[in-house]
C-alpha positions in Angstrom: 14.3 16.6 -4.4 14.7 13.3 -5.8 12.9 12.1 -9.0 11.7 8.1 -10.1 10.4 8.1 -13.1 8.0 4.7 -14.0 8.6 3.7 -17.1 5.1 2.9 -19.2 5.5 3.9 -22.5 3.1 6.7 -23.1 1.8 6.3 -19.7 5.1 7.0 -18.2 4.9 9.5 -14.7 7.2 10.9 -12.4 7.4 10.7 -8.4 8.6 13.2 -6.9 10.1 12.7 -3.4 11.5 15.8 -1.1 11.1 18.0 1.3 8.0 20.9 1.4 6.6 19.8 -2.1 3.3 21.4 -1.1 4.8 24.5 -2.0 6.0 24.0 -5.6 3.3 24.0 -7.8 5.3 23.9 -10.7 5.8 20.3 -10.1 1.9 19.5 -10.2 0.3 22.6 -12.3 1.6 20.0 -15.8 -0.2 17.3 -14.7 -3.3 18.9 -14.3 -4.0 19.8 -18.0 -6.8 22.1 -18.7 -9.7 21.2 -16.9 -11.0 21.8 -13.3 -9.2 19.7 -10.0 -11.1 18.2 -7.4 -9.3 16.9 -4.8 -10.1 13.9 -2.8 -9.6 13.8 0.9 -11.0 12.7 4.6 -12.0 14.7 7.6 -8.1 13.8 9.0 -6.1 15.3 6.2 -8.3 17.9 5.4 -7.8 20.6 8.0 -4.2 20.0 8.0 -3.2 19.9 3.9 -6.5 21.3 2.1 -6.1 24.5 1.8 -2.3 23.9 1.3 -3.6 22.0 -1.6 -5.9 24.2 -2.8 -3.0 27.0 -3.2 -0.9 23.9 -4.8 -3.4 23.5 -7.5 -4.3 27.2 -7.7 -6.6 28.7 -11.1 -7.7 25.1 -11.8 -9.1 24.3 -7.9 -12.8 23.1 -8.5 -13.5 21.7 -5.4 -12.8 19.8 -2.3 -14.7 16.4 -1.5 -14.4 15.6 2.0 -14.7 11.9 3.2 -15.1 9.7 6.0 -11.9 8.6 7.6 -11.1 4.5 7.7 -10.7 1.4 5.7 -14.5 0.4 6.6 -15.3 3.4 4.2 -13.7 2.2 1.1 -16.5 0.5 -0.1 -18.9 1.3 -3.7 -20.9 3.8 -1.7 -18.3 6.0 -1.3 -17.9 5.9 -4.8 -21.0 6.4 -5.4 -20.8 9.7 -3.1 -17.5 10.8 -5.4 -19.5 10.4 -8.7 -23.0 12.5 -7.3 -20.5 15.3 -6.6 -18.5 15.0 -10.0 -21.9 14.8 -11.8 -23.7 17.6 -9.6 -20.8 20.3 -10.7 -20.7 19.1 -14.1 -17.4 17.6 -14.5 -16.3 16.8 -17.6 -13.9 14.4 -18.9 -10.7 17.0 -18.6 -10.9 17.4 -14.8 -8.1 15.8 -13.1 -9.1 13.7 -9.3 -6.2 15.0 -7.3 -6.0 12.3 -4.0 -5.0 13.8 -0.7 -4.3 10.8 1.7 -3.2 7.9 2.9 -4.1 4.6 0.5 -7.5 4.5 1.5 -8.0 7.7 -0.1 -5.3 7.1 -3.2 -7.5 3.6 -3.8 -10.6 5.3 -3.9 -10.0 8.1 -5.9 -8.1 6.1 -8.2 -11.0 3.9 -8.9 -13.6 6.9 -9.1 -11.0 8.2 -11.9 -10.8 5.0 -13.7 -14.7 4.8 -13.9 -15.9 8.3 -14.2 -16.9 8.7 -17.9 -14.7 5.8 -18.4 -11.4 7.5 -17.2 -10.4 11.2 -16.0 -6.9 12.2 -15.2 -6.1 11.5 -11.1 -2.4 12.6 -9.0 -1.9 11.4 -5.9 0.0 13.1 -3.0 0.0 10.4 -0.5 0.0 11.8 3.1 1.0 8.3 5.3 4.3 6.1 4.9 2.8 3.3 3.7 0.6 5.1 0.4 4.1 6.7 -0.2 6.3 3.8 -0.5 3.7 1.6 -2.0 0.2 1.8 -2.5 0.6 5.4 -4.4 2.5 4.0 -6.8 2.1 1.4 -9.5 -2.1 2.0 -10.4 -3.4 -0.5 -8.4 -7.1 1.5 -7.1 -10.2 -0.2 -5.8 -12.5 -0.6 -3.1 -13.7 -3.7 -0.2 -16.3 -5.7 -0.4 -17.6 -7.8 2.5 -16.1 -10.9 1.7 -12.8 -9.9 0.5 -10.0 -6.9 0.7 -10.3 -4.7 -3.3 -11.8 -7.0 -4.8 -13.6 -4.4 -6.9 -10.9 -2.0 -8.8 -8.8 -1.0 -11.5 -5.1 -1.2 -12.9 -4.9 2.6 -13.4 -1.6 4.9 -13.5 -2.1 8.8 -11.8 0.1 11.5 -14.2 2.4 12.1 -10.8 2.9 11.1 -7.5 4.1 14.0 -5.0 5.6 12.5 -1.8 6.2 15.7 0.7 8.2 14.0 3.4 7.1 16.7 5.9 3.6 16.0 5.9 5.0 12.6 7.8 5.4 15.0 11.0 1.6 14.9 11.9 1.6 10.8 11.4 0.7 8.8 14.6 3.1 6.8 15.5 1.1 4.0 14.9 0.7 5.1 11.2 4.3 5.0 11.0 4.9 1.7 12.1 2.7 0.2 9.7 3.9 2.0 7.0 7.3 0.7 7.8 5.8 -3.1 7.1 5.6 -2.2 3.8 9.1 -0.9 3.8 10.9 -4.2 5.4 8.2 -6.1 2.8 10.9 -4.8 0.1 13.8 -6.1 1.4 12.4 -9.4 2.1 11.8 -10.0 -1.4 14.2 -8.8 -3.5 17.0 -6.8 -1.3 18.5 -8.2 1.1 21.1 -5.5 1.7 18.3 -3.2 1.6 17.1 -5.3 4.6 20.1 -5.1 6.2 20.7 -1.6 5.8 16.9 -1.0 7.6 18.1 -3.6 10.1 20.9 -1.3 11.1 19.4 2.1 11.0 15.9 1.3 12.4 16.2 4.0 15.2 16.9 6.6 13.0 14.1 5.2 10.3 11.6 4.8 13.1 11.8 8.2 13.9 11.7 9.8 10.3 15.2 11.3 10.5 15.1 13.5 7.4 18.0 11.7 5.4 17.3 8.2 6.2 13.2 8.8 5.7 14.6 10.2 1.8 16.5 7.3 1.5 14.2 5.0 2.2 11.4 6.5 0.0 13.1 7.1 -2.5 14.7 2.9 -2.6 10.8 1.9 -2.0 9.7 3.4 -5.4 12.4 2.6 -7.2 11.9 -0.9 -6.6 8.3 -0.6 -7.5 8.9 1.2 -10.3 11.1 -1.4 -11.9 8.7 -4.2 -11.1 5.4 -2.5 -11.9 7.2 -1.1 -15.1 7.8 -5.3 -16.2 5.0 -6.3 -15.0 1.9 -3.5 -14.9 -1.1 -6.2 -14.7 0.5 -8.9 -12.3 0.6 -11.6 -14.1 4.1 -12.3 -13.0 6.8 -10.9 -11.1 4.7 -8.1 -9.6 2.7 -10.3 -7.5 6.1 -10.6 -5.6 5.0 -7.1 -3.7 2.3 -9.3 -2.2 4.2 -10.8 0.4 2.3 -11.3 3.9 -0.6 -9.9 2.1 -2.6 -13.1 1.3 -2.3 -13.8 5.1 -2.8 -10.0 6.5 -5.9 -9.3 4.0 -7.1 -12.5 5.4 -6.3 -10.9 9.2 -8.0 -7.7 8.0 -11.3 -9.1 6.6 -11.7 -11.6 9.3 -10.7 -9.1 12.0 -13.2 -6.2 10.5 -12.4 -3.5 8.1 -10.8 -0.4 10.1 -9.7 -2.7 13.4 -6.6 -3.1 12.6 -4.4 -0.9 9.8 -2.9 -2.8 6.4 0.5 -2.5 7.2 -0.4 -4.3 10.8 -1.8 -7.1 9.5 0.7 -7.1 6.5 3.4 -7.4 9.9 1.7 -10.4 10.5 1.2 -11.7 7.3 5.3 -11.7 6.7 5.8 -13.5 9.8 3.1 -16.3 9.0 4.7 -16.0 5.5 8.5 -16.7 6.7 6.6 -19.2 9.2 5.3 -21.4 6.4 8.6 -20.6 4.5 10.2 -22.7 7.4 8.2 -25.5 7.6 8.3 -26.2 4.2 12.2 -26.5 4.7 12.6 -23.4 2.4 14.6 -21.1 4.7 16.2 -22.4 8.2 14.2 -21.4 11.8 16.9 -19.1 12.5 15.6 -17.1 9.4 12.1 -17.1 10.4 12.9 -16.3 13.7 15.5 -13.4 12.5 12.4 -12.0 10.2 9.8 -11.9 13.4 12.8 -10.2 15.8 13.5 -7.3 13.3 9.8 -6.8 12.9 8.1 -7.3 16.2 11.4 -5.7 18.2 13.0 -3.2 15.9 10.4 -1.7 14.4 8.1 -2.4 17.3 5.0 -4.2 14.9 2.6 -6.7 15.8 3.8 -10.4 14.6 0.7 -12.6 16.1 -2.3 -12.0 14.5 -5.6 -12.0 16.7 -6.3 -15.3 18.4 -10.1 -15.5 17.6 -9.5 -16.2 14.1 -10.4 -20.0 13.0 -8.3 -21.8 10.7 -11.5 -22.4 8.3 -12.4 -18.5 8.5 -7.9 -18.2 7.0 -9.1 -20.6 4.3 -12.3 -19.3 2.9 -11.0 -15.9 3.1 -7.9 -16.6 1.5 -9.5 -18.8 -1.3 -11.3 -15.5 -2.3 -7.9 -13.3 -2.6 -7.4 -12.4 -5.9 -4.5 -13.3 -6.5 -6.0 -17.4 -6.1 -6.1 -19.1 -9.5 -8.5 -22.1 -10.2 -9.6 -22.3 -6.3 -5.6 -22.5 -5.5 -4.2 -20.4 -2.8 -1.0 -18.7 -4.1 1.6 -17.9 -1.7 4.5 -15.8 -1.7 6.5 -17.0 0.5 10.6 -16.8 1.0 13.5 -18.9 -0.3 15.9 -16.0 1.6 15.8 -12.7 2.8 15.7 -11.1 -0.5 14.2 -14.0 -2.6 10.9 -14.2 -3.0 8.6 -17.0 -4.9 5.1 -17.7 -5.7 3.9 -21.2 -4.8 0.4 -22.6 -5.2 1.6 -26.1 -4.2 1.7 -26.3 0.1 1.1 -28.8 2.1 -1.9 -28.3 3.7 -1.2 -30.3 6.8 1.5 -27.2 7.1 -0.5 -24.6 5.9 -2.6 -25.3 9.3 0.4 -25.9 11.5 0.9 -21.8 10.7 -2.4 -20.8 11.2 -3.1 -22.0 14.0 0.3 -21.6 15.3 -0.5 -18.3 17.4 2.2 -16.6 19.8 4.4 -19.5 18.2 5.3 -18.6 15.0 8.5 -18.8 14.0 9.6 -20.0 17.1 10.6 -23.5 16.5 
């Protein structure tokens, strides 16, 4: 088992990354303090890791709070659903939200936590590749709302983060691949051996082999440790992790919540990213191109978003991401592989040459 620890102050918490974690309740029983657990879950994960769980968490098991699967139910009513449970059985302010699934789930709960009597205790134990190399770590929780991707949420740190590698065996291929567009997201913006080093081995990490899937875990959170840990809030350097995201939520929203996964439209959203990049003559075409071969034919992700998306519908979505300031769009977008920057200056005449550049992106 390997250990990243994410360094808060007094909000510090660990991650722990191996093999069969689901078994070793000694990792999670301190987290839980004294109060009751509920965990939080969908009708996917449930059958498979519940009553694993449930052993897991042992005397302090309350209940179980079975959800809809999908990204078109993370929304307030869900919420609303959590807190009717929480508040029929009494919960007080000791119980702990224990989050069983993919980010969907570890957004949710995360944000029911922060709210519930103004804050209760969560863990998460992310069950996909993309909640365990990103959106499990680093507090970010929060729900949709029909006009833009978590625009309602919370900066709120679990007390752990349990990443069992094996419960990656029952993940759909699909699931994988998107997951692994958070991955490559890493290396684009601040390691580009890291990159590289995917590059090489993306067989083996494609197919989760054992050593290489520890590996790359294990980087992923390390990274986002370090940047979360100097910069919690995003006001700076941690807005960096949102490369292709001010595109792909755009992608997402436009396209309908569920259609297509995150890590999909985050694929896409790098490649418009490193499109843009190019035109503003901040990287050379053969660096754009290079960035849209390793993800579209390594890894086997999706590079052109769907074609029915306007240029105006890109705009007014993306004026509503919250990462705009002052009714600016910022961008992350790529000086290298491995160099990110934030830019709220583009050239809008260029802007539209990449969204409306289709099948052509990044082949100039």
């Amino acid at each position: 088992m390997e250990t990243v620890q994410v360094a808060l102050g007094e909000r510090s918490y660990p991650i722990y990354v191996g093999e069969d974690l689901l078994t070793q309740p000694e990792l999670m029983v301190p987290h839980l303090g004294s109060g009751r657990a509920v965990v939080v879950t969908n009708e996917t994960v449930a059958p498979l890791y519940g009553e694993q769980t449930r052993q897991l968490i042992g005397d302090h098991y309350g209940e179980q709070i079975v959800l809809p699967d999908g990204e078109e139910h993370k929304h307030l009513d869900t919420i609303a659903h959590i807190y009717d449970h929480l508040m029929q059985g009494k919960y007080d302010r000791k119980t702990t939200l224990v989050a069983l699934g993919g980010g969907v789930i570890g957004d949710i709960t995360g944000f029911a936590a922060a709210t519930y009597q103004r804050g209760i205790n969560f863990i998460q134990i992310p069950t996909t590749l993309l909640a365990q190399v990103d959106s499990s770590v680093g507090g970010k929780t929060g729900v949709n709302h029909p006009l833009g991707k978590n625009m309602i949420g919370a900066f709120y740190q679990p007390q752990c983060v349990l990443i069992d590698t094996t419960v990656l065996n029952t993940l759909p291929e699909r699931e994988v691949k998107a997951g692994l567009a958070e991955v490559l997201k890493y290396g684009l913006i601040i390691d580009a051996d890291f990159f590289g080093w995917l590059e090489a081995n993306a067989e083996a990490v494609s197919s989760l082999a054992s050593a290489e899937l520890t590996q790359v875990i294990k980087t992923c959170c390390e990274i986002k440790a370090d940047v979360v840990a100097r910069d919690e809030r995003e006001s700076g350097i941690r807005a960096l992790l949102n490369l292709g995201h001010t595109f792909g939520h755009a992608i997402e929203t436009a396209a309908g919540y569920g259609t297509l996964l995150h890590g999909e439209t985050v694929a896409m959203g790098m490649v418009m990213a490193a499109d843009l990049s190019c035109r503003l003559a901040w990287i050379e075409p053969s660096t754009a191109q290079h960035i849209r071969q390793v993800i579209e034919t390594k890894f086997g992700m999706p590079a052109v978003p769907p074609a029915d998306i306007t240029e105006q519908q890109y705009r007014d979505l993306m004026a509503s991401d919250k990462k705009a300031e002052q009714g600016k769009i910022r961008f992350i977008l790529l000086k290298a592989i491995g160099e990110a920057v934030i830019s709220a200056d583009v050239d809008s005449a260029l802007l539209t040459q990449t969204l409306t550049a289709g099948p052509e992106l990044c082949q100039f």
